[in-house]
C-alpha positions as CSV (number, residue, x, y, z in Angstrom):
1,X,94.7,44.8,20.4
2,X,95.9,43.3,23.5
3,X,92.5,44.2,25.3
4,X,90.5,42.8,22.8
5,X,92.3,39.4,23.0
6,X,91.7,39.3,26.8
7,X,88.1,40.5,26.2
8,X,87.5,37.0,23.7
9,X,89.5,34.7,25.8
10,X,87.2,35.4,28.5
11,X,84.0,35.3,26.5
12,X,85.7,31.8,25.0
13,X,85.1,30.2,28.4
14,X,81.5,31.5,28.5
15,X,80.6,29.2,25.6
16,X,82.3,26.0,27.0
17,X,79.0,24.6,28.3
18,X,77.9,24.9,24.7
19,X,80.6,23.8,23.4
20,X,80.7,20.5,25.2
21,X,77.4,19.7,24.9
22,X,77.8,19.6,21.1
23,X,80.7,19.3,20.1
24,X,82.1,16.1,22.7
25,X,82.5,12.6,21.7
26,X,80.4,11.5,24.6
27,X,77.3,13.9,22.8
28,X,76.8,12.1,19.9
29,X,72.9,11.9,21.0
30,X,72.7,15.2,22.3
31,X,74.5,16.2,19.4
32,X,71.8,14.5,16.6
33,X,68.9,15.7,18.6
34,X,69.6,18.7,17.8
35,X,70.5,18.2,14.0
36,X,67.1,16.8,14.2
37,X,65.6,19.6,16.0
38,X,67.1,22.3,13.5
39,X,66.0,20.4,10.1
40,X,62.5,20.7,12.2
41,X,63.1,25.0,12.9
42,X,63.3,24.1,16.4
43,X,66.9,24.5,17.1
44,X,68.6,27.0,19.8
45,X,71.9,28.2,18.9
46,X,72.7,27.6,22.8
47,X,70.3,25.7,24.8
48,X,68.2,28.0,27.1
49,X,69.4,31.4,25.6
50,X,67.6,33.3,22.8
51,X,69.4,33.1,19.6
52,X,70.3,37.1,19.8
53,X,72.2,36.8,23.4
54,X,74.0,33.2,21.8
55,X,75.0,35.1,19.0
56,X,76.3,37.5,20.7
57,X,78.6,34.9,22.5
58,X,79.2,33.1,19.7
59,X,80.5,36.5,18.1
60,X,82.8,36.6,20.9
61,X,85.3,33.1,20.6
62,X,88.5,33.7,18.9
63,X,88.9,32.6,15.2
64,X,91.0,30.2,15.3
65,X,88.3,28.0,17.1
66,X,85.6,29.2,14.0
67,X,86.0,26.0,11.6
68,X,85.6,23.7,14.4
69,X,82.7,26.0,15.5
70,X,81.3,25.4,12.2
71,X,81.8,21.2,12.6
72,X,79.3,21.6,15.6
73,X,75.7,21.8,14.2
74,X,74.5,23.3,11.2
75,X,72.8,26.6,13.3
76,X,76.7,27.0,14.2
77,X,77.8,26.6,10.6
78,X,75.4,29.0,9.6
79,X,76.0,31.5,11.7
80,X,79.8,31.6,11.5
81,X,79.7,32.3,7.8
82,X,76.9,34.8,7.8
83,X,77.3,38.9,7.4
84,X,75.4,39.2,10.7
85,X,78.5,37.0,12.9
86,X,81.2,39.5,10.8
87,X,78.7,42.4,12.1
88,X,78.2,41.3,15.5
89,X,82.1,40.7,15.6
90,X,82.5,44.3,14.5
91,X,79.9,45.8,17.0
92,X,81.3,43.5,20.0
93,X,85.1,44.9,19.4
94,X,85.9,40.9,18.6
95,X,87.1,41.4,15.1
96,X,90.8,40.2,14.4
97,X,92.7,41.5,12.4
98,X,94.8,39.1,10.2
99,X,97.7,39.3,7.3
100,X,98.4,36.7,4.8
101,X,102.1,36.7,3.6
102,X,103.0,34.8,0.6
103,X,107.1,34.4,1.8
104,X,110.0,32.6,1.2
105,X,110.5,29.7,3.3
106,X,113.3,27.4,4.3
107,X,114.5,24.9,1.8
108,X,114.1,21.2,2.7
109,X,117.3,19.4,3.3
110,X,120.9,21.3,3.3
111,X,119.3,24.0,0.8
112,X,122.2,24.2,-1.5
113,X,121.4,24.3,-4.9
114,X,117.6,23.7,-4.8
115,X,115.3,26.2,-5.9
116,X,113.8,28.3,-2.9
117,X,110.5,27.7,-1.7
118,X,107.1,29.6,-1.0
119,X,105.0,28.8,1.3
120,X,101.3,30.9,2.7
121,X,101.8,32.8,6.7
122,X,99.1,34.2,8.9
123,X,99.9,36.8,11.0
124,X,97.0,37.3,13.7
125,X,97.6,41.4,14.6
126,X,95.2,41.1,17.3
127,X,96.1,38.2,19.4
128,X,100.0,38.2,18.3
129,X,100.0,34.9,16.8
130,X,101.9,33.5,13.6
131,X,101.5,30.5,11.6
132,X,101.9,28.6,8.7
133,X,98.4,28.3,6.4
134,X,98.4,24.8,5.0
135,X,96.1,23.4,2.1
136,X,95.6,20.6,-0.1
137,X,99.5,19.8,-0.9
138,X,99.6,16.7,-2.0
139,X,97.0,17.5,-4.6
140,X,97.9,20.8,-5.7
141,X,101.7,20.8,-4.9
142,X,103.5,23.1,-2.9
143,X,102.9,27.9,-2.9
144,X,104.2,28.7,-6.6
145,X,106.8,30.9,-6.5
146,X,106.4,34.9,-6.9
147,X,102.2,34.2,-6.3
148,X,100.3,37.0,-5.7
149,X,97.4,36.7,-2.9
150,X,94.4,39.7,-2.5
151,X,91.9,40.1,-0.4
152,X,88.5,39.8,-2.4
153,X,87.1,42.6,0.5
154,X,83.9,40.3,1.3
155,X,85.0,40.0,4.6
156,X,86.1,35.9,4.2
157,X,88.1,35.0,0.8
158,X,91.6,35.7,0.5
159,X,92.9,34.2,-3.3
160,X,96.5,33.0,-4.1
161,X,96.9,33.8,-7.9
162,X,99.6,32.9,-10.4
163,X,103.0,32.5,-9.9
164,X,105.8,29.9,-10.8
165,X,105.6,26.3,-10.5
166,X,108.1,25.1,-8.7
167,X,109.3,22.0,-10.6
168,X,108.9,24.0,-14.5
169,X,109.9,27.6,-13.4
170,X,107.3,28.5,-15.5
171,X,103.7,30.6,-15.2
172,X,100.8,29.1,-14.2
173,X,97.6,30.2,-14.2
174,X,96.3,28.7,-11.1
175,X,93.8,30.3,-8.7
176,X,93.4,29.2,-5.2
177,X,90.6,30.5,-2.7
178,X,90.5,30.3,1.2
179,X,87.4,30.8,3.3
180,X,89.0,32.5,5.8
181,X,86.3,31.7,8.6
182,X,85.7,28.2,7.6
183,X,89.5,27.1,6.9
184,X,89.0,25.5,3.7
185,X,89.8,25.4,0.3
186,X,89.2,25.3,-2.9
187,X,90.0,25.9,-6.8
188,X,88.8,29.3,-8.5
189,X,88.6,29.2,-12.1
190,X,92.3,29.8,-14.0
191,X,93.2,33.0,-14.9
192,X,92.9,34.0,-18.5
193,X,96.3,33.5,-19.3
194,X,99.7,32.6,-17.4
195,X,101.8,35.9,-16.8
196,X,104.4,37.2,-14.0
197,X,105.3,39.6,-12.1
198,X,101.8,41.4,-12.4
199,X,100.0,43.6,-10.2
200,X,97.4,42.0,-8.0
201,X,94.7,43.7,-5.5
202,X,91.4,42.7,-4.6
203,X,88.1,44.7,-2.9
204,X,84.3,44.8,-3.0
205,X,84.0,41.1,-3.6
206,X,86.6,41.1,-6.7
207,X,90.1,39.9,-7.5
208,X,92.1,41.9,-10.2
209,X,95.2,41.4,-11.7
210,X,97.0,43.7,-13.9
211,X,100.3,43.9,-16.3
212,X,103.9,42.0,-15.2
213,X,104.9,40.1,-18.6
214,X,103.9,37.0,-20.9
215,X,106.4,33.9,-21.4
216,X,108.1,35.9,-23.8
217,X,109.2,38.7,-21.7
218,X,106.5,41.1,-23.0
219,X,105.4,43.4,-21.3
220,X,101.3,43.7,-20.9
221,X,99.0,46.3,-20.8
222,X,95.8,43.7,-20.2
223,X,93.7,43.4,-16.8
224,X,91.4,41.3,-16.0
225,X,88.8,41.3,-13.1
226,X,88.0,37.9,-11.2
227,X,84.3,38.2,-10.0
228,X,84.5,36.1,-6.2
229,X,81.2,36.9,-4.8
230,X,79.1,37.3,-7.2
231,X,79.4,34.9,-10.4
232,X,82.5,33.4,-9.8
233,X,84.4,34.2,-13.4
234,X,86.9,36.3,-14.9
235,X,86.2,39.3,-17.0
236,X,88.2,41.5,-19.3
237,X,89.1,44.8,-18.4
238,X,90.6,48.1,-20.7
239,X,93.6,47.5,-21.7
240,X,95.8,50.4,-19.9
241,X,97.7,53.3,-21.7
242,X,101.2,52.0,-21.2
243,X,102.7,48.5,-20.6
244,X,104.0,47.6,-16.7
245,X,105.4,44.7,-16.1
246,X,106.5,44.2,-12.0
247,X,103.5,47.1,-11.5
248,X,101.8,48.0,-8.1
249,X,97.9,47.5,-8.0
250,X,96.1,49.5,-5.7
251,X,92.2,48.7,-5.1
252,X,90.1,51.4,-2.7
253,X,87.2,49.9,-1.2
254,X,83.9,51.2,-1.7
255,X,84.6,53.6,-4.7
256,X,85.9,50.9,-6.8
257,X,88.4,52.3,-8.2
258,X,92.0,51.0,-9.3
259,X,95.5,52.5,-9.5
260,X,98.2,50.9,-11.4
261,X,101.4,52.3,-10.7
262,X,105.2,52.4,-11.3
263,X,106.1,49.4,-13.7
264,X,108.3,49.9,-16.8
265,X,107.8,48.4,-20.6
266,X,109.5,46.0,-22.8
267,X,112.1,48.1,-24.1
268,X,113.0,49.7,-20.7
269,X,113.7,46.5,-18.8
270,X,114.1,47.2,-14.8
271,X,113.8,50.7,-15.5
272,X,110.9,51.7,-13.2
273,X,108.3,54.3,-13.8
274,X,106.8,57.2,-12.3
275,X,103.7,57.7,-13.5
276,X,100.3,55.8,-13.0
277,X,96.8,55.2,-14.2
278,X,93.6,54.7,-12.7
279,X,90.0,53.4,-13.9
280,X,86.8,53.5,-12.5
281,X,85.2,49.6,-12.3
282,X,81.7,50.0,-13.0
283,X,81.8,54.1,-14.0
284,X,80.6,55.2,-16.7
285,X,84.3,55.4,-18.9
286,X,85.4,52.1,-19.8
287,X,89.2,53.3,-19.9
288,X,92.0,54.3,-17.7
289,X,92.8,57.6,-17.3
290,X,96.7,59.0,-17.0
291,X,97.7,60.2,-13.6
292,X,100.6,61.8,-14.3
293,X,103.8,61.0,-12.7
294,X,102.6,59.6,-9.3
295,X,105.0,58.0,-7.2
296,X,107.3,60.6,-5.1
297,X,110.6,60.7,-4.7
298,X,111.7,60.4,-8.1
299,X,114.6,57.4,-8.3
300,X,112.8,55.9,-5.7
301,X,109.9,54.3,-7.7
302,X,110.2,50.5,-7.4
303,X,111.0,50.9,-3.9
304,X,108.4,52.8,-2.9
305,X,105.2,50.5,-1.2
306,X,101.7,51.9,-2.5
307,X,98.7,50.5,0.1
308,X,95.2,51.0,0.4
309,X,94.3,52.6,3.7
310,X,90.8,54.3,4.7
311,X,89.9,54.7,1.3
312,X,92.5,56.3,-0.2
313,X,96.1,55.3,-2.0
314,X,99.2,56.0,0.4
315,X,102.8,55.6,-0.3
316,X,105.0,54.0,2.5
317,X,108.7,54.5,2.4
318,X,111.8,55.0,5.0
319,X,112.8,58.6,6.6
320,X,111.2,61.5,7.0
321,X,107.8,61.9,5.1
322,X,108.2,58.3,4.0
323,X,104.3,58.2,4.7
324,X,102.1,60.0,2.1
325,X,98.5,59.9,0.7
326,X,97.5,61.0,-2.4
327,X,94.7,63.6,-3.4
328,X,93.1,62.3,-6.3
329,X,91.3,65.8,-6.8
330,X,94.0,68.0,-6.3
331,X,96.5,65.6,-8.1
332,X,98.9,65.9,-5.2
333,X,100.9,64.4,-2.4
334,X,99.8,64.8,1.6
335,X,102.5,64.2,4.4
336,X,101.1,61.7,6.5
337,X,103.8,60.7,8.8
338,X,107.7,59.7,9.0
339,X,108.6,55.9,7.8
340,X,108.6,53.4,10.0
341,X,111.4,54.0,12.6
342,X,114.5,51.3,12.0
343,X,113.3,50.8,8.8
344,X,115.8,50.8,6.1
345,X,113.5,50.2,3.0
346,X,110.0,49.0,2.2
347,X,109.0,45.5,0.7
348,X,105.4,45.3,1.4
349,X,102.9,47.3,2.8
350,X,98.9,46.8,3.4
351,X,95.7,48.3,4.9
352,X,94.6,46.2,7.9
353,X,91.4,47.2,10.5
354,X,89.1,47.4,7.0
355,X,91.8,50.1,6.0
356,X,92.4,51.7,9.7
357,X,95.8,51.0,9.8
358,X,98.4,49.8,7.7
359,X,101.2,47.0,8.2
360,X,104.2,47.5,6.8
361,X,106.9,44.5,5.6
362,X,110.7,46.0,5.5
363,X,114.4,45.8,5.7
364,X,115.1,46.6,9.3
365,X,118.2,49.1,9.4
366,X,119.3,47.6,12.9
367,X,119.9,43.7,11.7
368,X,122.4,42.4,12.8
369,X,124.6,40.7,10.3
370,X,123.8,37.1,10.9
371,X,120.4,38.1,12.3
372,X,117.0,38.7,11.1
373,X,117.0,40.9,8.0
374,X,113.4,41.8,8.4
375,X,110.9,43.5,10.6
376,X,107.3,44.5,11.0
377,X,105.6,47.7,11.6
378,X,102.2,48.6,12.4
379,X,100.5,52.3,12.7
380,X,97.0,53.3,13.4
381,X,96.1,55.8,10.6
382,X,94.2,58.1,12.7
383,X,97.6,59.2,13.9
384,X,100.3,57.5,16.8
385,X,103.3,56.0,16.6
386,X,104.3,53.1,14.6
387,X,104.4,50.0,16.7
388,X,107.2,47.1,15.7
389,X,106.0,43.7,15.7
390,X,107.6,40.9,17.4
391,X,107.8,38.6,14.2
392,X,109.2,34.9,15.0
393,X,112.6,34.0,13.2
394,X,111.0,31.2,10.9
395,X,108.5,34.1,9.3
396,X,111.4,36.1,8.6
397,X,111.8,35.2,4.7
398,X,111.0,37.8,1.9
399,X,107.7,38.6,1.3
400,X,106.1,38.5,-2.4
401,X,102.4,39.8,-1.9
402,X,100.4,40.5,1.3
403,X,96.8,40.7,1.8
404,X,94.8,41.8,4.8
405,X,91.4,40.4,6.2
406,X,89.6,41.6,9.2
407,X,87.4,38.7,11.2
């Protein structure tokens, strides 16, 4: 990752004779010539290159600088927010690779006796950087607690879904969608209904959410599937077989399919399950289907992280083995790798690279005991070691939900 962030630094300063000539203060008539050249199909993406060699450079500049890209001319807003920039981006060995962490953050004031806060964090795998992911506060108020945030798998939208509001403690149905690219915001439609603790994933251009428990304290067996690409609305899904409240959703890519896992009904309150069920979005039987007791390690489940990684469901946990994927065909666990080395347990684990890798969130067994309680991993899943990340104190609170986008 380190040679791809030299590689776009130096590609960066390439496009600064561009960038000036559009984007400066001093360009203003420069600046609506060109407007005025595009709305007449005249416009270059950069003067005096052919629009395939500028997009190539423009493929090139890191991401963070892609929503003021996008403020430069309409040719540039175009571009960043078409398939053809993510593909070039792909091709050109520019893409970054970027986790969003819904976390606990520090309280305002002295923090006793206020209810802890939530707040949206970044993590740029590629370039090493961290930081905070701001948006509308003062209208929407601050990150419920406990949200859940998924990838929708279209390359841009990452959704923060549900949680608790801060002031009421209670369920809100709120759904929150970030252009990733472009850096804004806005509202999604609600959710059906308000419900915690439920199972969230996203992928091919959807949002689902699954189980976790009504206002009551009933657990559900409902799902739902939010459309992002394509209509924009929430449908209905099968019920599933059993009810799982605090489940784990898994979504693969590209076969559509979704694995609800682990969980435990009304009657058997904290008392995780082992088993699991899948359904087929789109196939041709409109039901979930039992998998059997799924999640390894018997007392373990609960514990145990469950990510989507080159197309298949792996298990991530500490020790030896910690690492499995399972073989929906033969109904069976592979041994992938040990856990993550230092790590004492798992609290969050996702597929990063478009499922080439996976990041893990954990309790590191080496804190000290007024130090950092938590610590990052990372491991390529074509094989190698895991790699720790350097993670800065102020990202160190517990993590809720992760989702993974690659730019």
């Amino acid at each position: 990752m380190g040679a791809v962030k030299q590689e776009v630094e130096g590609v960066y300063a390439a496009t600064a004779v561009a960038r000036y000539c559009y984007g400066c203060k001093d360009k203003k008539q420069e600046r609506a010539m060109a407007m005025e050249a595009e709305e007449d199909g005249e416009g270059e993406l950069i003067p005096g290159l052919p629009d395939d060699v500028a997009m190539e450079c423009l493929a090139r500049v890191p991401s963070r600088s892609h929503h003021r890209m996008r403020r430069v001319c309409r040719g540039w807003r175009g571009t960043v927010g078409s398939a053809e920039f993510r593909r070039r981006r792909r091709a050109a060995g520019a893409s970054e690779d970027i986790v969003f962490l819904v976390q606990t953050a520090p309280a305002r004031g002295d923090g006793k006796g206020s209810t802890p806060e939530c707040a949206l964090a970044a993590a740029n795998l590629t370039t090493s950087e961290w930081r905070r992911v701001n948006w509308p506060a003062e209208a929407w108020g601050p990150v419920p607690l406990f949200a859940q945030c998924a990838a929708a798998g279209d390359g841009r939208h990452v959704a923060v879904v549900g949680g608790w509001d801060p002031d009421t403690l209670r369920p809100t149905s709120d759904v929150r969608l970030l252009d990733v690219p472009a850096g804004t915001w806005r509202r999604g439609p609600r959710m059906p209904d308000s419900r915690s603790f439920f199972g969230c994933a996203g992928g091919d251009g959807n949002v689902y959410i699954a189980g976790g428990h009504d206002e009551c304290k009933n657990a559900l067996r409902s799902a739902f599937e939010y459309s992002v690409a394509a209509d924009d609305a929430w449908r209905a899904l099968p019920d599933m077989s059993e009810e799982r409240d605090e489940p784990q959703l898994v979504a693969t890519p590209g076969r559509r399919v979704l694995l609800a896992a682990s969980g435990y009904p009304t009657e058997a309150q904290g008392a995780f399950r082992n088993t699991a069920e899948c359904y087929h979005a789109g196939g041709d039987a409109d039901a979930w289907t039992s998998e059997g007791d799924v999640i390894p390690g018997g007392d373990t489940a609960g514990k145990t992280c469950l990510a989507s990684v080159r197309g298949t469901v792996w298990t991530v946990g500490a020790g030896k083995d910690g690492v499995r994927e399972w073989d929906g065909d033969a109904r069976a666990w592979r041994d992938v790798a040990a856990g993550p080395p230092g790590m004492k347990a798992c609290v969050k684990a996702v597929g990063v690279g478009n499922g080439e890798a996976v990041f893990v969130f954990g309790t590191a067994a080496d804190a000290a005991a007024e130090g950092d309680k938590y610590s990052v991993w990372v491991m390529e899943a074509s094989g190698g070691a895991w790699k720790r990340v350097t993670m800065p104190s102020e990202f160190g609170g517990f993590v809720y939900s992760a989702a993974a986008v690659s730019i």
